[in-house]
Structures are given as structure tokens and as C-alpha cells.
Backbone bond lengths (Angstrom), bond angles and torsions (degrees), N, CA, C in turn:
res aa  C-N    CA-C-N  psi(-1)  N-CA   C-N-CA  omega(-1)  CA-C   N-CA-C  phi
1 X - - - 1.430 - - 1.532 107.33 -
2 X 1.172 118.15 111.93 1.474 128.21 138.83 0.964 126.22 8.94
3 X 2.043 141.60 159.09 1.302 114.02 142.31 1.363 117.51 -95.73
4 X 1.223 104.22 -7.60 1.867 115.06 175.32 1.771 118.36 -59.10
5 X 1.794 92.52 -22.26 1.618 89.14 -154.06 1.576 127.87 124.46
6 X 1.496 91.54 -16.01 1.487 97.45 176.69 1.475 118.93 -111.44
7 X 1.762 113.97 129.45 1.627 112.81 -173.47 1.463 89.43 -98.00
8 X 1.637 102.02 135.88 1.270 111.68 143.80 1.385 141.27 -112.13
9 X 1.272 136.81 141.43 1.375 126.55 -162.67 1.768 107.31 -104.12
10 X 1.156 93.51 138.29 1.372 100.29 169.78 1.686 109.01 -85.34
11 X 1.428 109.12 -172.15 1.646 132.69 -166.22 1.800 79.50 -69.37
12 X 1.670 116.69 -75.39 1.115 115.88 -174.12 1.638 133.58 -54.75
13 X 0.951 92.76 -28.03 1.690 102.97 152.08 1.311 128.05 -51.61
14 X 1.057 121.45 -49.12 1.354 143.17 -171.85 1.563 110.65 -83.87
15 X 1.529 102.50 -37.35 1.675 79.94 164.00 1.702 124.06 -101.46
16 X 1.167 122.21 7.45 1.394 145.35 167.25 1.910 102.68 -66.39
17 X 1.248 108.17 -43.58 1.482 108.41 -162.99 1.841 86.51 -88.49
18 X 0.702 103.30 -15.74 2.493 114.90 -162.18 1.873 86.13 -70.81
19 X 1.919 103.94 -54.42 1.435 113.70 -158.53 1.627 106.88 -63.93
20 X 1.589 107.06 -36.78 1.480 138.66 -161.59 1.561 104.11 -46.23
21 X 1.458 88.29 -49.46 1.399 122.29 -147.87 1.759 103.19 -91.04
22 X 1.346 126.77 -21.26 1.459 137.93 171.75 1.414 85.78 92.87
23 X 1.297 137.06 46.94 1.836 129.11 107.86 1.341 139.97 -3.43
24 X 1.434 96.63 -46.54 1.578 109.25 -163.08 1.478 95.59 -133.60
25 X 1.341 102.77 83.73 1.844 103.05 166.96 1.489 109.84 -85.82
26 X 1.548 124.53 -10.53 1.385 93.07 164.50 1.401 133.06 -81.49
27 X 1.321 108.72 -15.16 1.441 127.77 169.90 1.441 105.65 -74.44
28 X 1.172 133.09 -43.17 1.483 118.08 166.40 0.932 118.62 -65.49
29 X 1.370 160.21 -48.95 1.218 162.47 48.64 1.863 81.10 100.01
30 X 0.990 93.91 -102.34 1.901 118.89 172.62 1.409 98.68 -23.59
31 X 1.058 132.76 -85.03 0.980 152.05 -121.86 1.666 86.14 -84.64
32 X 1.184 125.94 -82.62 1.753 133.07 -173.76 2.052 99.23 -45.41
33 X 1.584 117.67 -25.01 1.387 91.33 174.96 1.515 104.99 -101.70
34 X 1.319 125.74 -4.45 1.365 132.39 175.70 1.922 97.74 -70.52
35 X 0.933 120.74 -26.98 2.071 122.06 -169.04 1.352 83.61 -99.17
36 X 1.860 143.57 -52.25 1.560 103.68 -175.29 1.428 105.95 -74.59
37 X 1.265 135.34 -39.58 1.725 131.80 -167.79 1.615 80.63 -41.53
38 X 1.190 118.38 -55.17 1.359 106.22 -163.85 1.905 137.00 -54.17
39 X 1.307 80.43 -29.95 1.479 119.42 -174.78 1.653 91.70 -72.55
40 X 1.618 129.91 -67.54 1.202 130.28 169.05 1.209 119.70 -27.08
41 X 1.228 101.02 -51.77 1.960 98.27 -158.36 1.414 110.43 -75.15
42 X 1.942 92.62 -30.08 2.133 78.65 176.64 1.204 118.24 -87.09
43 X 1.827 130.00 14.11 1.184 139.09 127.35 1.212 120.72 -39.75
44 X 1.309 114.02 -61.48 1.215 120.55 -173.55 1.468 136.46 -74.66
45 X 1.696 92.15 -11.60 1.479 121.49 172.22 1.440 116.21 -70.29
46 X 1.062 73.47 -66.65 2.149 87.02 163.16 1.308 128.29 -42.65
47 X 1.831 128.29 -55.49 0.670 149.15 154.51 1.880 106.94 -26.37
48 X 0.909 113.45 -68.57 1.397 120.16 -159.15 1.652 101.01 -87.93
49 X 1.448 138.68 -32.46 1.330 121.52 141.34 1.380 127.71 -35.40
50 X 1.347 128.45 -40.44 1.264 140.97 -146.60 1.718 100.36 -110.56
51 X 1.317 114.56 -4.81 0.929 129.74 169.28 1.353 117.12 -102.81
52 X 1.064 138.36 -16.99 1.509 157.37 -139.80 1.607 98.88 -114.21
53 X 1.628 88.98 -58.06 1.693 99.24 166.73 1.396 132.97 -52.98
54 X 1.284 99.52 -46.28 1.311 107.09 179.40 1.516 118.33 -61.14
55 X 1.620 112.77 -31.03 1.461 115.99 -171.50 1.477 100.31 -82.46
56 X 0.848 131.22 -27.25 1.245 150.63 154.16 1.278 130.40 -58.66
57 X 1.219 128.86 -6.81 1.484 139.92 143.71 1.694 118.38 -99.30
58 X 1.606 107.62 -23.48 2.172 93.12 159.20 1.318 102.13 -72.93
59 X 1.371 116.64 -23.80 1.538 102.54 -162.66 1.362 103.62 -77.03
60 X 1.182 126.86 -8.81 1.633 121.40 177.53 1.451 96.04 -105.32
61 X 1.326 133.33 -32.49 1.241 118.30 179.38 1.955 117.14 -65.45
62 X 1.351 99.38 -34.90 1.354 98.52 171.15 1.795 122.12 -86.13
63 X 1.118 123.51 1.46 1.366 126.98 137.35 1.558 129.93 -83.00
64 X 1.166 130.17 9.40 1.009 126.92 162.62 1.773 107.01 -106.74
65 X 1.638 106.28 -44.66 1.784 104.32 164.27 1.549 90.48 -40.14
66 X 1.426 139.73 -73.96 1.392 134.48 -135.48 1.277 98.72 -56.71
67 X 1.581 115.72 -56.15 1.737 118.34 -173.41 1.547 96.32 -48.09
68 X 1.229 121.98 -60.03 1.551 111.19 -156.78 1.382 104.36 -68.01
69 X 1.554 132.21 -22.70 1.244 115.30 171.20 1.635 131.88 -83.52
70 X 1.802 93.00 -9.37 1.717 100.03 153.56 1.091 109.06 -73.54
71 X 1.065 146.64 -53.85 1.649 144.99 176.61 1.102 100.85 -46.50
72 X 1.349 146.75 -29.18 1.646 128.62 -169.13 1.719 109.10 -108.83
73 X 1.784 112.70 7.87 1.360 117.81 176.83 1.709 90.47 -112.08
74 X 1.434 120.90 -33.98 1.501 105.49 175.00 1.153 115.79 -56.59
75 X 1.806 132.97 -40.91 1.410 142.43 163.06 1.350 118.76 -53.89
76 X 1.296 115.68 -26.19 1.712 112.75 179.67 1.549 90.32 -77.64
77 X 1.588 120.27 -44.42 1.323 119.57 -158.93 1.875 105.88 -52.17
78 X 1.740 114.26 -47.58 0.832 124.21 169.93 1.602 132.63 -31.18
79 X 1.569 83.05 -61.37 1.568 100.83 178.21 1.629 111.45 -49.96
80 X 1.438 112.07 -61.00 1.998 125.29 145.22 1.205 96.01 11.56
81 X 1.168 93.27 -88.81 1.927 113.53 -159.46 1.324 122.25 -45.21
82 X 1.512 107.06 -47.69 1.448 125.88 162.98 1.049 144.54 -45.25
83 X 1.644 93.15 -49.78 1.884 107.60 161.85 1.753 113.06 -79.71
84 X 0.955 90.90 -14.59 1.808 94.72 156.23 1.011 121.52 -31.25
85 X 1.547 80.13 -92.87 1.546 121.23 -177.25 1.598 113.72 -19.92
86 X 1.797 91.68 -70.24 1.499 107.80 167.21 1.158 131.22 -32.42
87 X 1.536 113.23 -61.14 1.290 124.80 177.37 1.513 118.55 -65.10
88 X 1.261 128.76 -7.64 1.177 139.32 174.24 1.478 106.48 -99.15
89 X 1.493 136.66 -70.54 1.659 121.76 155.03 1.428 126.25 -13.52
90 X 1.925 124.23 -36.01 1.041 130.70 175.01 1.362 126.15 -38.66
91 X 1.601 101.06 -47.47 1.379 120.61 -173.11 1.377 120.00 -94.07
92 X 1.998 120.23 -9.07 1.203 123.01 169.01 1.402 114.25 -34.30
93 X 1.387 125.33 173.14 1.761 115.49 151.52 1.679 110.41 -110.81
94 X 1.673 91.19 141.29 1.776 92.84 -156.68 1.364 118.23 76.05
95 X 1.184 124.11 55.01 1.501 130.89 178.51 1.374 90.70 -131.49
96 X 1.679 126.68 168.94 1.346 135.03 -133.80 1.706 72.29 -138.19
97 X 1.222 104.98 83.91 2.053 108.44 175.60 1.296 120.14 -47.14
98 X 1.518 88.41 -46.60 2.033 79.94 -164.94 1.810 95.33 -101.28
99 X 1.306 121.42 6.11 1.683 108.93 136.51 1.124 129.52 -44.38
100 X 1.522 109.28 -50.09 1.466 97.03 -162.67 1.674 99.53 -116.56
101 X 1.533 120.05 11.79 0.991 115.58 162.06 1.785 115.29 -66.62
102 X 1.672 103.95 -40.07 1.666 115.68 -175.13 1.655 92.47 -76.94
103 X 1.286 148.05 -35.31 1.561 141.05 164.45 1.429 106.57 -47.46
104 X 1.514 122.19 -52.32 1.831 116.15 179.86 1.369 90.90 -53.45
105 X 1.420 120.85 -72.58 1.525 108.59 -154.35 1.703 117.43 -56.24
106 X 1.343 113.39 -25.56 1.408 103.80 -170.49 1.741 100.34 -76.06
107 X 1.256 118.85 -37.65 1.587 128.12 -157.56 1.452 85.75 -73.88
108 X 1.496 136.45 -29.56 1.393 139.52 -163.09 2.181 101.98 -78.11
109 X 1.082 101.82 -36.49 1.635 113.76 179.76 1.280 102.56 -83.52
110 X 1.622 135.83 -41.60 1.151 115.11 -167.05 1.754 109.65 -85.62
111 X 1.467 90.03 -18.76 1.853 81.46 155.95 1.185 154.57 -125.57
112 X 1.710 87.32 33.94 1.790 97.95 139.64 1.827 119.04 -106.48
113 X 1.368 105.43 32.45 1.039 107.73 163.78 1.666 123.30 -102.52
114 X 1.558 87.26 -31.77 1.568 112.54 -176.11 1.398 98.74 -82.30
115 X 1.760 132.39 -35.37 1.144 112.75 152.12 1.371 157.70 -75.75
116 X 1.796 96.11 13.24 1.849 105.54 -167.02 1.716 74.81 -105.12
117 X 1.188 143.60 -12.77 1.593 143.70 -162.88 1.355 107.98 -100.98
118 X 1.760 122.34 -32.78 1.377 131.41 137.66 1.494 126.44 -32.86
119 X 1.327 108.84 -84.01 1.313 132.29 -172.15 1.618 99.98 -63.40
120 X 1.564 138.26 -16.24 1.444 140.78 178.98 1.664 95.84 -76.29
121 X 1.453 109.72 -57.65 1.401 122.84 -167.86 1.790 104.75 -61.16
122 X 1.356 111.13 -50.12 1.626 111.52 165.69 1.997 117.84 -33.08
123 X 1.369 88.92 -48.74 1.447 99.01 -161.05 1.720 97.68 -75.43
124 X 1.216 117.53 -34.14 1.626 111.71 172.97 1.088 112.12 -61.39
125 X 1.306 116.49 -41.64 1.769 104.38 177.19 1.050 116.43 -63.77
126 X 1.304 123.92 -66.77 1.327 119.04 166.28 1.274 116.45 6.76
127 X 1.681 98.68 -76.03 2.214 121.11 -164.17 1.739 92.13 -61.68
128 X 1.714 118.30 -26.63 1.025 96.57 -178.34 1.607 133.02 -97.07
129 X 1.181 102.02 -3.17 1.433 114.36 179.68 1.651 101.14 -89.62
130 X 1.406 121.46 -35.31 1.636 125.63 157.16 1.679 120.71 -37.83
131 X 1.306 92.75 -30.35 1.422 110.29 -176.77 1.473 139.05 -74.42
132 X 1.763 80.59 -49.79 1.599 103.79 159.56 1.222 117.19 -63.88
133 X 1.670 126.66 -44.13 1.095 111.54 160.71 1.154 157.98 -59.28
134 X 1.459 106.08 -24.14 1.633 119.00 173.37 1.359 90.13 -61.69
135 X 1.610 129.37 -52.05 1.352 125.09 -128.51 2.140 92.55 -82.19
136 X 1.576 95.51 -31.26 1.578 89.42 -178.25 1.669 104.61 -88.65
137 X 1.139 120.78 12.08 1.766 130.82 164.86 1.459 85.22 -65.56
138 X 1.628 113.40 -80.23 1.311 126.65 -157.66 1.652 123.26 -63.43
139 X 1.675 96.99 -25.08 1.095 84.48 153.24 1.889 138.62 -86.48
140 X 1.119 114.05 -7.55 1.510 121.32 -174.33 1.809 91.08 -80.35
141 X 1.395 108.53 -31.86 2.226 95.60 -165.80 1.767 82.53 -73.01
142 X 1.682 136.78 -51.38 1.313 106.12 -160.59 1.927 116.54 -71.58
143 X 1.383 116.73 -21.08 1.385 111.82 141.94 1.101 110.19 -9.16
144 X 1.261 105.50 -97.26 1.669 141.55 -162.36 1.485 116.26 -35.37
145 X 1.544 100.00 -44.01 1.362 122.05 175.61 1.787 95.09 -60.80
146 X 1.417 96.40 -90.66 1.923 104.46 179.92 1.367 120.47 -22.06
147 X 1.246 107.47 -41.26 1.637 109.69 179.95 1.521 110.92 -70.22
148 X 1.436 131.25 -37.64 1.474 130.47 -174.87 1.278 101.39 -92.78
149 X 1.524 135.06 17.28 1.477 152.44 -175.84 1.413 86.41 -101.53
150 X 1.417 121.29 -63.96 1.607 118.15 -167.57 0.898 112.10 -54.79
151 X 1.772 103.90 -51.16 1.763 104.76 -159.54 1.526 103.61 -69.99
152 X 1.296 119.12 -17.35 1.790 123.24 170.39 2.131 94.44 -51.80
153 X 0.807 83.96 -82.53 1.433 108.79 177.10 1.641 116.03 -20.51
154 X 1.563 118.67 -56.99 1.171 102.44 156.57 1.738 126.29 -91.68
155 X 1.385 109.49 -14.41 1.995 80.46 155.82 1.359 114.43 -65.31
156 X 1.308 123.06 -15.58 1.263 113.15 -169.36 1.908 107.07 -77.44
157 X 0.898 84.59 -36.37 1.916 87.33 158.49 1.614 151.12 -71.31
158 X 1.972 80.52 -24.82 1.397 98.53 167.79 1.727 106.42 -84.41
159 X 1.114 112.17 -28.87 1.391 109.76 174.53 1.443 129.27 -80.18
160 X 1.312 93.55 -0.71 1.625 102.52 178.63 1.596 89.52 -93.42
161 X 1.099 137.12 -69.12 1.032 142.96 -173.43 1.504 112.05 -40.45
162 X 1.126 108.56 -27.38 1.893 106.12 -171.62 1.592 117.69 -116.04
163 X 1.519 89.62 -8.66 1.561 106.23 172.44 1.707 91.86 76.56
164 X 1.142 152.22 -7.85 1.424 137.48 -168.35 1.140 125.68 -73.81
165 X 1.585 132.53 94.22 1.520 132.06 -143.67 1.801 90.91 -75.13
166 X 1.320 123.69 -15.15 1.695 87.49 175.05 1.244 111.37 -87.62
167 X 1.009 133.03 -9.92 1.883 130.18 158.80 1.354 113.26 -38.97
168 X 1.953 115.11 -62.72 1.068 119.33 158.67 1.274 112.97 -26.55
169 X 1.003 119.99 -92.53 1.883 142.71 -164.14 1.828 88.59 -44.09
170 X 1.292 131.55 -51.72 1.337 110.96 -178.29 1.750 118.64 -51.90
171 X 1.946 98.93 -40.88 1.149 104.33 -154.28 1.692 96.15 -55.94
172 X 1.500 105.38 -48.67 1.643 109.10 -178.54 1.617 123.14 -44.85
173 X 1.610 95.04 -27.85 1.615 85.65 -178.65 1.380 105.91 -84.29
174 X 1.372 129.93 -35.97 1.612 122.89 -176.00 1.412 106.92 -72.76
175 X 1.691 128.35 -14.09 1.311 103.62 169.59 1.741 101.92 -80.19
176 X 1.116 112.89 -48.55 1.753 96.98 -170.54 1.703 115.79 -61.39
177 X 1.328 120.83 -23.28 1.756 111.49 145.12 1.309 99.46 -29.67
178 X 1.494 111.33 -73.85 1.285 95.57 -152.16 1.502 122.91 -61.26
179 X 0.997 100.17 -32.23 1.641 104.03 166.40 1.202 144.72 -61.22
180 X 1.577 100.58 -9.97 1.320 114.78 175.80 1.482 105.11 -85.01
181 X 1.516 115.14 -35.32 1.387 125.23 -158.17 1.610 96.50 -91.82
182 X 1.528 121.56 11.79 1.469 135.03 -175.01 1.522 86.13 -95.14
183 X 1.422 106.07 -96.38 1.840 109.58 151.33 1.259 108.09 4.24
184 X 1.547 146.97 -91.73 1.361 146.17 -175.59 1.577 117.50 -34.08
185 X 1.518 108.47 -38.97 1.461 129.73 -162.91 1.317 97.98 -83.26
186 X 1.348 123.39 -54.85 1.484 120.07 179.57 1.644 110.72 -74.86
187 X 1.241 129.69 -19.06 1.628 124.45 177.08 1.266 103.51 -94.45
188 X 1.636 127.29 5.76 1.065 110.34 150.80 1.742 111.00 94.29
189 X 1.158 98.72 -1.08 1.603 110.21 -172.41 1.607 100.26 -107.96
């Protein structure tokens, strides 16, 4: 502005008020799907941390089932030894028979108890190492997803920059890949 009263515009002026004004719809264009791609991916970011974790907590839960179900086959092993023992005293001469006949039978019950508490703890790991895996399945597709979110993201920059509407048009198709493979990630497939 003048001091008389009169504004004049410069070159840069003029295209500031052009942009202001929706001038440049391919740059808007860009730009409004460049902020949701963006918006997606730290959906999708999340998603796949939070998924990561999770596989990552059966996987510790089913190593600790495993320890406790070695601990409950070292105790059966024990029990083993015991009714051994017993069963071998049986046949000493001068041994107290139906002592250690009622010791076989009891050491014989407590380890098929200690082995249905084994073989229970086996089977959790199992469900839990199944677990971890789905969960690091699901987490590698929202990866997968996030990653073809970025690479949306920078053609979408290279195409802003070069003006080349099939960059655009690519960028759109590698974000909806990714979105499909978001879709995949959340159905679990």
C-alpha cells in the first residue's frame, strides 16, 4: 500500500491472492489427499504397533506357560523316581510291602495329576504361540499397509513438485493398495 492510497501488487502478490483464491486445484487436490494419506498412516501406525505388542505379550506369556510346564514334568519326573524307589524296596528282604506298596499307588495318582497340569500347560502354549502369530501376521499386513501409505505420500510430493497428474493418479492408487491391505490387516487375513 501506497501512502497516497494506492496498493500495488507485485508478481508475488498476485500469485498468493491466484493460490488464495483456488488457482491451483492441482495443488489442492495434492495437498487435502496428501493431510488424509497422512491422517491414515498414523492410523495405521498405531494399528501395527499395537499389534506388534500384543504378539509380543503371548509370546512371553507362552514362555513362561512353557517354564511352568517344565517345572510340572521335572515334578512328575520326581514323582518317577520315587515310585521307583518304592517299587524296588518292595522286593528288598524285610521291607514293610504294603508300605511301599500304598507309596507306588499314591506316587502313581499324584502323577497323573502332575501330568494332566503338564500336558494342560503344553496346550496353552501352544494357543499361545498361535497367538503370537496371528497377531505378528496382522501385524506385518498393517506395516504393509503404512509403508504403501508413505510411498503414496511421497509421489504425492513428487507430483506436486513436477505438476505430473499421473504421479498424482499413481500416488492415489498406492494409497488405496494400501488400504486395501489395511482391510486385509483388520479381517485378519
Amino acid at each position: 500500500m501506497s501512502a497516497g492510497g494506492f496498493h500495488v501488487h507485485g508478481p508475488h502478490d498476485h500469485e498468493l491472492e491466484h493460490a488464495a483464491h483456488g488457482g491451483n486445484d492441482f495443488s489442492s487436490k495434492i495437498a487435502v489427499m496428501t493431510a488424509i494419506m497422512a491422517t491414515v498412516g498414523a492410523l495405521l501406525g498405531y494399528q501395527g504397533g499395537a499389534t506388534q505388542n500384543e504378539a509380543a505379550m503371548f509370546k512371553n506369556s507362552a514362555a513362561i506357560a512353557k517354564t511352568e510346564a517344565s517345572n510340572r514334568w521335572s515334578h512328575y519326573q520326581s514323582k518317577s523316581n520315587k515310585q521307583n524307589l518304592a517299587e524296588l524296596a518292595i522286593t528288598l528282604p524285610g521291607a514293610d510291602v504294603e508300605k511301599y506298596k500304598t507309596e507306588v499307588e499314591r506316587y502313581k495318582k499324584e502323577k497323573e495329576e502332575i501330568k494332566k497340569e503338564a500336558e494342560a500347560l503344553e496346550h496353552k502354549v501352544e494357543q499361545l504361540e498361535a497367538s503370537s502369530e496371528a497377531s505378528l501376521h496382522q501385524h506385518h499386513r498393517w506395516a504393509q499397509a503404512m509403508t504403501a501409505v508413505q510411498i503414496a505420500i511421497s509421489l504425492a510430493a513428487i507430483a506436486l513438485l513436477t505438476k505430473k497428474k499421473w504421479l498424482q493418479y499413481a500416488s492415489y492408487g498406492v494409497a488405496t493398495a494400501g488400504v486395501a491391505v489395511a482391510v486385509l490387516a483388520w479381517q485378519h487375513i
